[in-house]
N, C-alpha and C positions, 0 to 999 in steps of 0.2 A: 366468659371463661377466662380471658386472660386477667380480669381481677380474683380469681380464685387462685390462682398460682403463688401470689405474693403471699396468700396467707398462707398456703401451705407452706411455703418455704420456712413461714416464724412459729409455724407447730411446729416444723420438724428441729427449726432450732432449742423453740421452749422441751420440746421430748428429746434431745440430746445432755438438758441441763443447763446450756447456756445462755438461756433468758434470752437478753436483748444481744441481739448479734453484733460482731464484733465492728463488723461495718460501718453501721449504727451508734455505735458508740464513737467514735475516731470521727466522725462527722458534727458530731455533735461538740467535737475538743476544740474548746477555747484556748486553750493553750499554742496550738498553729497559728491560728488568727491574732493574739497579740504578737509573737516573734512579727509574721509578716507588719504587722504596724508598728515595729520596735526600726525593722528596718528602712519603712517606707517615711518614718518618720526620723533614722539618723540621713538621710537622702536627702528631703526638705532642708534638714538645718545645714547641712554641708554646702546643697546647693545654694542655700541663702549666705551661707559664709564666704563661698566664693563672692559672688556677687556684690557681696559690700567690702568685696577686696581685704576681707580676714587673713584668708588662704588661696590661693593663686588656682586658677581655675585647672593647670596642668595638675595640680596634686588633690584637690576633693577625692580622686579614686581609691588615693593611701588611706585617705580616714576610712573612706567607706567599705575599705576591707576591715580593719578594727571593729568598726560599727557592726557590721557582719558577723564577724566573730565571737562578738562580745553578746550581740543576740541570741549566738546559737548556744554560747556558755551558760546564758541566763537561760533557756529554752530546759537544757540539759540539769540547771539548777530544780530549776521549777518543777519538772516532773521527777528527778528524785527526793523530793518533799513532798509529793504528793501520793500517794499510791492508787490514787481513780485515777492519775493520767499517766499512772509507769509502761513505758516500754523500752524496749532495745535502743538507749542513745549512745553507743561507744562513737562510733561511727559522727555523728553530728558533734560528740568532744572533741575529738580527734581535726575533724575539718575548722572547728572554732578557733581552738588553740591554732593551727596551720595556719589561716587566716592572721588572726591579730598579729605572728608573728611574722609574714610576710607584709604586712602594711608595716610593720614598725621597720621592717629592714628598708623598704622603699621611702619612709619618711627618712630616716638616719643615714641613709646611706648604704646601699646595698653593699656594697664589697665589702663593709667590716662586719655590718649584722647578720647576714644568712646563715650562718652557724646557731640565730634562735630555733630556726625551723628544724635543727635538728633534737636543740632540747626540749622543744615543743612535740616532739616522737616518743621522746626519752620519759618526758614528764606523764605523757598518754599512760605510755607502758605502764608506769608506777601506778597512774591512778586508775587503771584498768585491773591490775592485781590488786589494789584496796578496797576499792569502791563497786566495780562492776561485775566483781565477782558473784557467785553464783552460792545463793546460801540456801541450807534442806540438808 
């Protein structure tokens, strides 16, 4: 009996219209899965660049905010190119942009760069009116 439930759940999806559920689909997204190896792999090389005394082991963390950020821009990129993987990413812009520019104030020098983070708001705003607007 409890293998009969799942199917009913994907009739009653297939008889609302929506095919394959939306659950189902989002598990299926490739798209998460490269970001997470976009970042597990700037981690590697930061960690490696410390190590061979590139970058001083106290600052790998400044990159890997950049690295972060730059992932979630590309993430953000990626599925507004795509429309099998469109959803709601303002939110994931918004922390990317925050991100890179909080690594670049902590690489440069905090006390003169923090003022990125605010046109990194400023920047959101605009490209939230351009881009992530709501079109019909």
């Amino acid at each position: 009996m409890a293998e009969e439930q799942p199917e009913g759940r994907e009739r009653r999806r297939d008889e609302k219209g929506g095919g394959e559920g939306m659950e189902e689909k989002w598990r299926r997204d490739p798209i998460s899965g490269v970001v997470f190896g976009l970042i597990v792999l700037a981690l590697g090389v930061l960690l490696t660049l410390a190590a061979r005394s590139v970058i001083s082991w106290d600052d790998w963390w400044k990159y890997f905010l950049i690295g972060i950020g730059v992932a979630f821009l590309i993430e953000v990129l990626i599925r507004r190119l795509k429309p099998a993987y469109r959803r709601p990413m303002f939110g994931r812009f918004v922390t990317g942009l925050i991100l890179i520019c909080l690594g670049v104030a902590f690489v440069g020098g905090f006390g003169t760069w923090w003022p990125l983070i605010i046109v990194a708001i400023a920047v959101a705003i605009l490209v939230r009116l351009v881009l992530f607007r709501k079109t019909g």
